[in-house]
C-alpha positions as CSV (number, residue, x, y, z in Angstrom):
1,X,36.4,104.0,81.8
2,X,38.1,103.1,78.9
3,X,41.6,103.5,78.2
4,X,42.9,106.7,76.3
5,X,44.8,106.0,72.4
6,X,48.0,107.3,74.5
7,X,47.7,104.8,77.3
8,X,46.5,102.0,75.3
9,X,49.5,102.5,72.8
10,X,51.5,102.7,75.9
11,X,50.7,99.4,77.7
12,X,50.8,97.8,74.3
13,X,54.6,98.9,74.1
14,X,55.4,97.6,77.5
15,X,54.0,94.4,76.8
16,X,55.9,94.1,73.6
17,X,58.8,95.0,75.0
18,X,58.4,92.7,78.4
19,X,58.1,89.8,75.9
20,X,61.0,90.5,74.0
21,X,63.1,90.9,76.9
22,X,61.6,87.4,78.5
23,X,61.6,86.0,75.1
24,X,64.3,87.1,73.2
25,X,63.8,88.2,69.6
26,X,60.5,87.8,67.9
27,X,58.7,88.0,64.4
28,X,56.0,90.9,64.5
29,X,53.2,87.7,64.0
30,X,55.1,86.1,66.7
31,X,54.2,89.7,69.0
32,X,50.9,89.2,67.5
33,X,50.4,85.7,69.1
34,X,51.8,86.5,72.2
35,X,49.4,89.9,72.6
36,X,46.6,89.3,71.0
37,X,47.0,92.7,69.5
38,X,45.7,93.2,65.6
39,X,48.2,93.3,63.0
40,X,47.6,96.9,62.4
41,X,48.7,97.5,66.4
42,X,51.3,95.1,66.5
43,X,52.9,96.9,63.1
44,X,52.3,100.6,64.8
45,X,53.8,99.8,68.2
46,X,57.2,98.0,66.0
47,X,57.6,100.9,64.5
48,X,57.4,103.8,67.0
49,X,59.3,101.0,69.2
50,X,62.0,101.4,66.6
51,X,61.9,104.8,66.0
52,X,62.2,105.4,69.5
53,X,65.5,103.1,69.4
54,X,64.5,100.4,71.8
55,X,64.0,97.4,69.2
56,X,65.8,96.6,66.0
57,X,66.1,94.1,63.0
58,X,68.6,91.6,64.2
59,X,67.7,89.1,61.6
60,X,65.2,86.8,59.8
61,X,62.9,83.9,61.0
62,X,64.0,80.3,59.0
63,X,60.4,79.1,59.7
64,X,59.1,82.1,57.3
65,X,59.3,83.3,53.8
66,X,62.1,86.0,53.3
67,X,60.7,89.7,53.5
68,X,59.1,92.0,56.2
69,X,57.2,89.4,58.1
70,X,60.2,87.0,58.5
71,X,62.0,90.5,60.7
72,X,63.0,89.4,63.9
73,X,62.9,92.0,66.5
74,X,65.1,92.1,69.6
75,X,65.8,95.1,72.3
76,X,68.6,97.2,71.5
77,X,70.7,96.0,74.5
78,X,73.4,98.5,74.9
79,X,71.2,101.3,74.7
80,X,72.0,101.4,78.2
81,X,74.3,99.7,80.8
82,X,73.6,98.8,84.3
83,X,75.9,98.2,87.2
84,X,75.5,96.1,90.3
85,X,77.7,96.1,93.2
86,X,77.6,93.7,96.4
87,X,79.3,95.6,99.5
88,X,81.2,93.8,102.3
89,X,82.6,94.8,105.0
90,X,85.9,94.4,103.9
91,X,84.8,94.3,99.8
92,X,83.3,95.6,97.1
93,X,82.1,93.5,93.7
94,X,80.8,94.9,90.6
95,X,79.3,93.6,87.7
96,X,78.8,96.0,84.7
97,X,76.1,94.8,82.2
98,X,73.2,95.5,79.1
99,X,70.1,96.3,78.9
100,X,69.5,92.4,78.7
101,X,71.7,91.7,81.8
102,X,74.5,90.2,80.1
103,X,77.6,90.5,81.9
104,X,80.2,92.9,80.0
105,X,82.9,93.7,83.0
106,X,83.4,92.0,86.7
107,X,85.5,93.6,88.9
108,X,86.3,92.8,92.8
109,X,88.5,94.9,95.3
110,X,89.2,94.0,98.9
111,X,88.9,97.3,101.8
112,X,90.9,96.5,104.3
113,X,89.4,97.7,108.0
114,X,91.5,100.1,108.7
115,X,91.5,101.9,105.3
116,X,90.2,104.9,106.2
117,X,86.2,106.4,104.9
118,X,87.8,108.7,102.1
119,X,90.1,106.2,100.7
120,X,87.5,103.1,101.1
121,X,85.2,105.3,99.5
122,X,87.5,106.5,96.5
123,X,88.4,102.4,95.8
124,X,85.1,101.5,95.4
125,X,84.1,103.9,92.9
126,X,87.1,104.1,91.0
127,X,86.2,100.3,90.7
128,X,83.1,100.7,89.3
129,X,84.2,103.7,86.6
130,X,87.4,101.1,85.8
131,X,84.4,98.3,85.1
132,X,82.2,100.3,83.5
133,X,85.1,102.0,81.2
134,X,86.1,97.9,80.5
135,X,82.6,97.3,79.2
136,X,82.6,100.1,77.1
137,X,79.5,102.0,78.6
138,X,79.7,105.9,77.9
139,X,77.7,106.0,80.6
140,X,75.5,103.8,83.5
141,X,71.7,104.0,83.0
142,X,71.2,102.6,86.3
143,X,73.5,101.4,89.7
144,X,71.7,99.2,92.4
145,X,73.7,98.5,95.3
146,X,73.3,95.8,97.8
147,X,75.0,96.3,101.6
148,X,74.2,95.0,105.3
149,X,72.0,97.3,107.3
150,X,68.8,99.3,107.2
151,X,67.1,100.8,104.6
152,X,65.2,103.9,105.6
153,X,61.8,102.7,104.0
154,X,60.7,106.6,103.4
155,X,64.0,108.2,102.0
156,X,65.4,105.0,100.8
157,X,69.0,105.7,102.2
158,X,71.2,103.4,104.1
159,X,70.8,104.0,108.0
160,X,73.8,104.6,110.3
161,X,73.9,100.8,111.6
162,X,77.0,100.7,114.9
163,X,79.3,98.1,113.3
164,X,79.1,98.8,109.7
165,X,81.8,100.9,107.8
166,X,81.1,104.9,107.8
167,X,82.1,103.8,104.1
168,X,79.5,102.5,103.6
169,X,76.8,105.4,103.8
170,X,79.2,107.7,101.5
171,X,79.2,105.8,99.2
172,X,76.0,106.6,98.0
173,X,76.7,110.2,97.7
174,X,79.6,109.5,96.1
175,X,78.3,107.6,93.2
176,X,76.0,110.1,93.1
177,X,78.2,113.0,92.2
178,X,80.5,111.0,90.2
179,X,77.5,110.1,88.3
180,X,75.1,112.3,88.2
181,X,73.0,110.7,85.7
182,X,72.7,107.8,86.8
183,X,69.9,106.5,88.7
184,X,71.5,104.9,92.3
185,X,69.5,102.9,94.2
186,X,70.7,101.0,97.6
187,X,68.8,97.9,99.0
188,X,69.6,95.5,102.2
189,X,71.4,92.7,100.5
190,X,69.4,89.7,102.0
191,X,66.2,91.4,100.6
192,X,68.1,91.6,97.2
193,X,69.0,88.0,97.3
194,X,65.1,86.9,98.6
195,X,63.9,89.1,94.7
196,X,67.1,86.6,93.3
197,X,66.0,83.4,94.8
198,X,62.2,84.0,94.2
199,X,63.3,85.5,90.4
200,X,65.9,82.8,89.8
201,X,66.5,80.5,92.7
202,X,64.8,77.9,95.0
203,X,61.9,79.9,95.7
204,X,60.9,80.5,92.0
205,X,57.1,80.0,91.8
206,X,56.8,81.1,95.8
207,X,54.5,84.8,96.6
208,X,54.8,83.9,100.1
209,X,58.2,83.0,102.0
210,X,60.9,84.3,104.1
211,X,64.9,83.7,102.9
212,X,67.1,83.0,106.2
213,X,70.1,84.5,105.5
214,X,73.5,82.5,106.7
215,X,76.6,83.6,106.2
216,X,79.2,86.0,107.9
217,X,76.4,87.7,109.3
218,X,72.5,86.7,109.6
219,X,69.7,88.2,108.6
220,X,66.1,87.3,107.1
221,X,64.2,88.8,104.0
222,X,60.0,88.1,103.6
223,X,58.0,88.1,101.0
224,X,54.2,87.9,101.5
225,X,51.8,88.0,99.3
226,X,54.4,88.8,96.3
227,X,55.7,91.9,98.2
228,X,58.9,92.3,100.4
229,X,58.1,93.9,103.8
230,X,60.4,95.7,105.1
231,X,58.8,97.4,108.6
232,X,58.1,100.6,110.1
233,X,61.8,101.1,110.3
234,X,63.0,99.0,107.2
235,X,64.3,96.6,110.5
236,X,62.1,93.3,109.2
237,X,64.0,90.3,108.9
238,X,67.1,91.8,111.9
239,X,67.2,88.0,113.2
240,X,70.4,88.6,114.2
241,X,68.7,90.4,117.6
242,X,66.5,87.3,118.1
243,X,67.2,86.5,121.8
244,X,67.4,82.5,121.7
245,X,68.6,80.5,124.3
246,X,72.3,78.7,123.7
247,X,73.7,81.8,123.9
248,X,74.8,83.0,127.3
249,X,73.5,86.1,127.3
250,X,71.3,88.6,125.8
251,X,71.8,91.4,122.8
252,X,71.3,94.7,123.0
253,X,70.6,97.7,121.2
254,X,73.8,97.8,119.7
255,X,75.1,94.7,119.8
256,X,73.4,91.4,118.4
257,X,75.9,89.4,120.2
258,X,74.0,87.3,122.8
259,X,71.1,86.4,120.0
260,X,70.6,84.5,117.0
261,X,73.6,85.4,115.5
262,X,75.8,84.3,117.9
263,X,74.9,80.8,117.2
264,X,74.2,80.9,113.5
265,X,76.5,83.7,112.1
266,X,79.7,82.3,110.5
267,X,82.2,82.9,113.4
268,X,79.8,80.5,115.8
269,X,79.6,78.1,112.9
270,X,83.4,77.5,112.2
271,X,83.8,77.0,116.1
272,X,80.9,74.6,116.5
273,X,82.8,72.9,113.3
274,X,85.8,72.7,115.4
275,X,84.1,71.2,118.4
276,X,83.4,68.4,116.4
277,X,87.0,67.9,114.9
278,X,86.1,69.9,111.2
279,X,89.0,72.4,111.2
280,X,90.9,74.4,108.2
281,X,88.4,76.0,106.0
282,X,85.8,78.9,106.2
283,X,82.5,78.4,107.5
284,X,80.8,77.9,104.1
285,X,83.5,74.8,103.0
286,X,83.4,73.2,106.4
287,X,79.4,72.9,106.2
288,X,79.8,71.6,102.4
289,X,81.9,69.0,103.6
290,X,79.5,67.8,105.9
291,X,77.0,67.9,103.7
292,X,78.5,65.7,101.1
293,X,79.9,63.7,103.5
294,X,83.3,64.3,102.9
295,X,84.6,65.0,106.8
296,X,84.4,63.3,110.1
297,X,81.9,63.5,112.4
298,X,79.5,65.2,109.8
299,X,76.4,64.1,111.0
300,X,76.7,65.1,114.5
301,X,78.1,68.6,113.5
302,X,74.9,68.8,110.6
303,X,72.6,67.7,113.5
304,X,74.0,70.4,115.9
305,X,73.7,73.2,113.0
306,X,70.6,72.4,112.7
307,X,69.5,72.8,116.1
308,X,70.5,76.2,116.2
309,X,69.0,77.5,112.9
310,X,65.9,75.7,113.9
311,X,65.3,78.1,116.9
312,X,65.2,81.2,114.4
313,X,63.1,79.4,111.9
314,X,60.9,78.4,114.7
315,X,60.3,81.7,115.6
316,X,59.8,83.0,111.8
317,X,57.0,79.9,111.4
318,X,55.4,81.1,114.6
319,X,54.9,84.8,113.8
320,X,54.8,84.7,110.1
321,X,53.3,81.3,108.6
322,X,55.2,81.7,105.5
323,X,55.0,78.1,104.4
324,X,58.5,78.3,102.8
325,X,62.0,79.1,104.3
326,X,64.4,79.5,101.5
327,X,68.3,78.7,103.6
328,X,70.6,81.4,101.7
329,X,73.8,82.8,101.9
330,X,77.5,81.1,101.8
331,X,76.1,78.5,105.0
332,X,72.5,78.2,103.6
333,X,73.6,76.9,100.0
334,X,76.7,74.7,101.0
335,X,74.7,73.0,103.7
336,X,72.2,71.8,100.7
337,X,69.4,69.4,101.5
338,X,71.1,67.7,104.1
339,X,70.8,71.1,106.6
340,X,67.6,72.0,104.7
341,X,66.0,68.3,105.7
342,X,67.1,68.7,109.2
343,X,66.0,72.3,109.8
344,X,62.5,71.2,108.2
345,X,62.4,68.2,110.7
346,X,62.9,70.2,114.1
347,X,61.0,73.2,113.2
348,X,57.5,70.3,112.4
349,X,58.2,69.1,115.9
350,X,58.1,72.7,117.3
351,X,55.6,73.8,115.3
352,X,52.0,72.8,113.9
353,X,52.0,74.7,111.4
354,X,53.7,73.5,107.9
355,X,57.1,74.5,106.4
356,X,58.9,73.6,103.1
357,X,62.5,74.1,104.2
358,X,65.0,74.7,101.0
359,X,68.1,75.3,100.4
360,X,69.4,78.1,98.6
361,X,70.5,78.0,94.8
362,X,72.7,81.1,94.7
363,X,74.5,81.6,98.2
364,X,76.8,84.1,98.2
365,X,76.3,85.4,95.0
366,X,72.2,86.6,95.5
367,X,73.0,89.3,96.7
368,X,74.6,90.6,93.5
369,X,72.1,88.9,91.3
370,X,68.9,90.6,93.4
371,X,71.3,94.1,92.4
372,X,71.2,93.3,88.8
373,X,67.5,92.5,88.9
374,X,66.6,95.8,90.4
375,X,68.8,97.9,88.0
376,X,67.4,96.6,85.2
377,X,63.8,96.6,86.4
378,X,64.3,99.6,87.0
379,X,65.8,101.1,84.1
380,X,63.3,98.7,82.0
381,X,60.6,101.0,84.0
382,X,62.3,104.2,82.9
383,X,63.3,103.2,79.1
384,X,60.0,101.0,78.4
385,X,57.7,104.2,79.3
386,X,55.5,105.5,76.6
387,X,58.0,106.2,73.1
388,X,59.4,109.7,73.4
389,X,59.9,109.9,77.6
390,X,61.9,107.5,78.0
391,X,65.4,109.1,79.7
392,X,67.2,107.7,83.1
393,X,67.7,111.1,84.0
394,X,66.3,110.2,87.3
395,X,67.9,109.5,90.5
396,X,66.8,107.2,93.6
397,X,68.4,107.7,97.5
């Protein structure tokens, strides 16, 4: 069944605009190229696009003759802003940006542990209105916030996870009321750093792989078949509760100490360091040092590292066959290819089945990234509809 003129002239509009937000500005024969469309479409969708206040003259093609066909076309960037905001356990960052996702504030506040839920929860949003009052938006189209813990995969809210501030779940709200039209949206930071690596990191190209999350905590985020699973209970990727042996003991409901994370999380990893003389750094730096070369005894700690990642990788190959395992996180990135080429080695001699083993290219900093993505996908979902509904006056849980 064919299209109707309203949905045709709609999918024409997203496509315009996807390609002007990929491309940057273009001439309206450049959109003509790129579509396919007829220069009688291409010059209808321009101007309801322009009407509609998403795309504008920002100058003139050299390649061209002055006059209408030399316009270049770009997306009106600050016709809304975006925020992204990566929650610790002790800290909050927030990065306030375009349309375009280019930065225009950065903010960061430590929350001490035993600042209480009100006062944790006041900081952090009184950081974000300070960023977003820096960048100059009147207003936030769109705030995606990455945290540690479950996402409830049919309400979308952060579960109650034991261990995790109360802070962390009222925050939400919060936002919410302080900005009520906004669109807030709350994902499990090591999927959002999986959608940063695949979108901008080492596993760019990949439809199919699982991101191994190391750093204070672990965790694991899988892709298949272009989409992020995330369970019956939004629980896919807990490795942390991975019983492996090493570990003298056994988690439990409540407590992952006893599995994977006991050997791999950043606390384990700074004392293994220290059993082989690496001492007087975090986790992250001690494990770059290695890597490079640059301490004592690097090798043997690298080697040991990597036996103990290799028993969660292991058991990610066996179930899942994912073919790639992206190493993110602080540990993941500063370990490089020298972890990465170790892990890879262990796993093929546990495993028939094959593995590209890479490191990450963002670390710590996915997590923020994968928010920025979402916000502006999303609001690019919301502000790219058909001319004349396009709003944000829409909220996610």
């Amino acid at each position: 069944m064919p299209a109707s003129p309203s949905t045709a002239r709609a999918i024409n509009d997203r496509l315009a605009l996807r390609l002007l937000q990929r491309e940057g500005p273009l001439t309206a024969g450049q959109l003509k190229q790129l579509t396919g469309l007829s220069r009688p479409t291409v010059a209808d969708l321009v101007e309801r696009l322009a009407l509609s206040g998403l795309i504008t003259v920002v100058g003139e093609s050299g390649e061209q003759r002055r006059g209408p066909n030399a316009r270049l076309y770009g997306i009106v960037a600050d016709r809304a802003h975006l925020a992204a905001l990566d929650v610790r356990t002790e800290s909050v960052t927030v990065t306030v940006t375009d349309l375009l996702g280019r930065e225009r504030a950065e903010a960061c506040a430590p929350i001490g542990g035993d600042t209480g839920t009100g006062d944790a929860v006041e900081q952090a949003v009184t950081l974000v209105e300070r960023a977003a009052k820096e960048a100059g938006a009147e207003r936030l189209h769109t705030v995606a916030i990455g945290a540690p813990g479950l996402i409830d995969p049919v309400t979308g809210e952060l579960r109650d996870s034991t261990g995790l501030p109360e802070w962390h779940r009222r925050l939400v709200a919060a936002l919410q009321q302080r900005l009520p039209r906004a669109a807030v949206i709350v994902e499990n930071e090591t999927n959002l750093a999986a959608l940063a690596e695949q979108r901008d990191g080492a596993a760019r190209g990949r439809d199919t792989f699982v991101l191994l999350w190391l750093g204070h905590g672990t965790g694991a985020a899988v892709v298949l078949d272009g989409a992020l699973r995330r369970g019956a209970s939004g629980g896919t990727g807990e490795i942390g509760f991975l019983p492996v042996p090493g570990t003298g003991g056994l988690p439990s409901a409540t407590d992952c100490t006893g599995g994977f994370h006991s050997l791999a999380g950043a606390a384990a990893v700074a004392q293994l360091a220290r059993a082989h003389g690496l001492t007087g750094a975090p986790a992250a730096e001690l494990v770059r040092r290695a890597a490079t070369g640059d301490a004592a005894a690097s090798d043997a700690f690298l080697d040991a590292l990597a036996d103990r990642v290799a028993l969660g990788a292991a058991s990610v190959v066996a179930v899942l066959d994912p073919g790639c395992l992206v190493l993110g996180g602080e540990v993941g990135q500063a370990g490089g290819e020298a972890l990465a080429a170790r892990v890879a080695d262990r796993v093929q001699r546990m495993s028939p089945l094959p593995l590209e083993v890479r490191p990450g290219a963002l670390g710590g900093g996915a997590v923020l990234r994968g928010a920025l993505i979402t916000a502006r996908d999303r609001a690019q979902d919301d502000l790219f509809a058909p001319a004349g509904r396009s709003g944000g006056e829409h909220r996610a849980g």
